[in-house]
C-alpha positions as CSV (number, residue, x, y, z in Angstrom):
1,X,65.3,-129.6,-60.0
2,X,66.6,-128.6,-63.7
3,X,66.3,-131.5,-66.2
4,X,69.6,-130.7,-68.6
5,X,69.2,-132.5,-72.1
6,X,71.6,-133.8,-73.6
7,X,71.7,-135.2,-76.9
8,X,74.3,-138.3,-78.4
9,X,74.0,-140.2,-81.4
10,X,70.4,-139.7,-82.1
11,X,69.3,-139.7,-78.1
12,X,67.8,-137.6,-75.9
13,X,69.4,-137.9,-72.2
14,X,67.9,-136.1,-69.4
15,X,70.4,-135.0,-66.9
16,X,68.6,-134.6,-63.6
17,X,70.6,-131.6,-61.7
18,X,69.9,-130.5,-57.9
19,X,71.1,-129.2,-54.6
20,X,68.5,-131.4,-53.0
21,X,67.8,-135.0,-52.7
22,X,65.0,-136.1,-55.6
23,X,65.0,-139.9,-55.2
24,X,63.9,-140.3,-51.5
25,X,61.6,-143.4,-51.8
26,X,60.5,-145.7,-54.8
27,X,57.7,-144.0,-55.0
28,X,60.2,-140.8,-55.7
29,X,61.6,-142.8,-58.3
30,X,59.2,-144.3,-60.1
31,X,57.6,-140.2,-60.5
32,X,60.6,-139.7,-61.4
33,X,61.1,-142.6,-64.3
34,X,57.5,-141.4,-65.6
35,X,58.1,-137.9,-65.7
36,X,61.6,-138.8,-67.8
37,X,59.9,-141.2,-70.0
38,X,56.7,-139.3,-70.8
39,X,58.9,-136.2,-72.0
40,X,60.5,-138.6,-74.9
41,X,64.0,-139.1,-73.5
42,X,65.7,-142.3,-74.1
43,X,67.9,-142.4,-70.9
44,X,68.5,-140.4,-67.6
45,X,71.7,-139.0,-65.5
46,X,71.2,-138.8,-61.9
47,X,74.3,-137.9,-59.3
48,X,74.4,-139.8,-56.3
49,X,74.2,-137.1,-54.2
50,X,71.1,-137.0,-55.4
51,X,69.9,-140.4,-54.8
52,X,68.7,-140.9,-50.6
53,X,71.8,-142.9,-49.0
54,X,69.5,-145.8,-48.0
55,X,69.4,-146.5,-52.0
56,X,72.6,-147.7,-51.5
57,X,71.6,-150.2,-48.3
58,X,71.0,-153.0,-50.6
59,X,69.3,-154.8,-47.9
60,X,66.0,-152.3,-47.8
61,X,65.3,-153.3,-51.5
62,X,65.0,-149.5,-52.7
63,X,67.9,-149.8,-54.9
64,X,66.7,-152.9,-56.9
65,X,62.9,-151.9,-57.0
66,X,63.7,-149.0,-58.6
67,X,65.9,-150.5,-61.2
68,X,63.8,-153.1,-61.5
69,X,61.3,-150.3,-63.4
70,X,63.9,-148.3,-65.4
71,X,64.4,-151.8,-66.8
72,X,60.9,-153.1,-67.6
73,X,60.5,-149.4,-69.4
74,X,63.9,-150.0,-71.0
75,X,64.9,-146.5,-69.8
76,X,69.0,-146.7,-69.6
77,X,70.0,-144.9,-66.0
78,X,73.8,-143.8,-65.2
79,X,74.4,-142.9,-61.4
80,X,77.5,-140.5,-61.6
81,X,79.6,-140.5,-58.6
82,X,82.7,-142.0,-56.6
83,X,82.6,-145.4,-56.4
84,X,86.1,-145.8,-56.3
85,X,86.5,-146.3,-52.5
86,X,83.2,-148.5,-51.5
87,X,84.1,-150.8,-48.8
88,X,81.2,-153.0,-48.8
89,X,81.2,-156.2,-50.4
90,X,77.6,-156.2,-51.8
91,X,77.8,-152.9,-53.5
92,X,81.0,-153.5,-55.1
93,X,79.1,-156.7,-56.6
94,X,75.8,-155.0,-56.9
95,X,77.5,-152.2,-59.1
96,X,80.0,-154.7,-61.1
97,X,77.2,-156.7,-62.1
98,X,74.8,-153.5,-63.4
99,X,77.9,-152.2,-65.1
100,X,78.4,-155.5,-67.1
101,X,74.5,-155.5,-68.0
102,X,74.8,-152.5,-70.1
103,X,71.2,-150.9,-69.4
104,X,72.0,-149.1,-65.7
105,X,75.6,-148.2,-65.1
106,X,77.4,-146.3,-62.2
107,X,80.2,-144.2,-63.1
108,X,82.4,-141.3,-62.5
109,X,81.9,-138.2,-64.7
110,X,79.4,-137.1,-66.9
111,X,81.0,-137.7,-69.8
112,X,81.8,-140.9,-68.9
113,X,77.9,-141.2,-68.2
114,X,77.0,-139.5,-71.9
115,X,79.2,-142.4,-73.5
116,X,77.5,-145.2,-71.4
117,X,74.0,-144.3,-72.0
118,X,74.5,-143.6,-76.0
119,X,75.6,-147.0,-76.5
């Protein structure tokens, strides 16, 4: 895992970049929130190919336990990937609604990710 940092008006964002899978579990996440937040940065990048797909099964609970603490630490998270073609209902919603809340976002490109996360 290489942690890229990025820097937009007056923020540090961590750019978590891998061949591998680094959020596997909550417990993965959570490390991985401290290990972010305890370096100083103000907001992370992770891709979805990245993320374990069962994140994305809303019905396990992985997905909104580990938003759940980038929120209480007020660390802003941007999932880059294509959502563009995501059949199921839920997610659609699920994703909608965290886009319109500002603090974690799900979009498409890095720089789109860079201008969500410097807001």
């Amino acid at each position: 895992m290489l942690i890229q940092k990025h820097q937009r008006n007056g923020y540090d964002i961590a750019e978590i970049q891998s061949d591998q899978i680094v959020i596997g579990s909550s417990e993965d996440g959570l490390d991985l929130l401290g290990n972010i937040y305890f370096q100083g940065y103000h907001g992370m990048i992770l891709h979805a190919q990245n993320i374990t797909p069962a994140f994305f099964d809303l019905q396990n609970g992985m997905a909104g336990e580990i938003l759940q603490k980038f929120s209480n630490y007020r660390m802003g998270l941007v999932i880059v990937g294509n959502f563009e073609d995501i059949s199921r209902k839920s997610l659609r919603d699920f994703i909608y609604e965290s886009n319109n809340t500002g603090l974690i976002q799900f979009v498409g490109s890095i720089e789109e990710a860079l201008i969500a996360i410097s807001r």
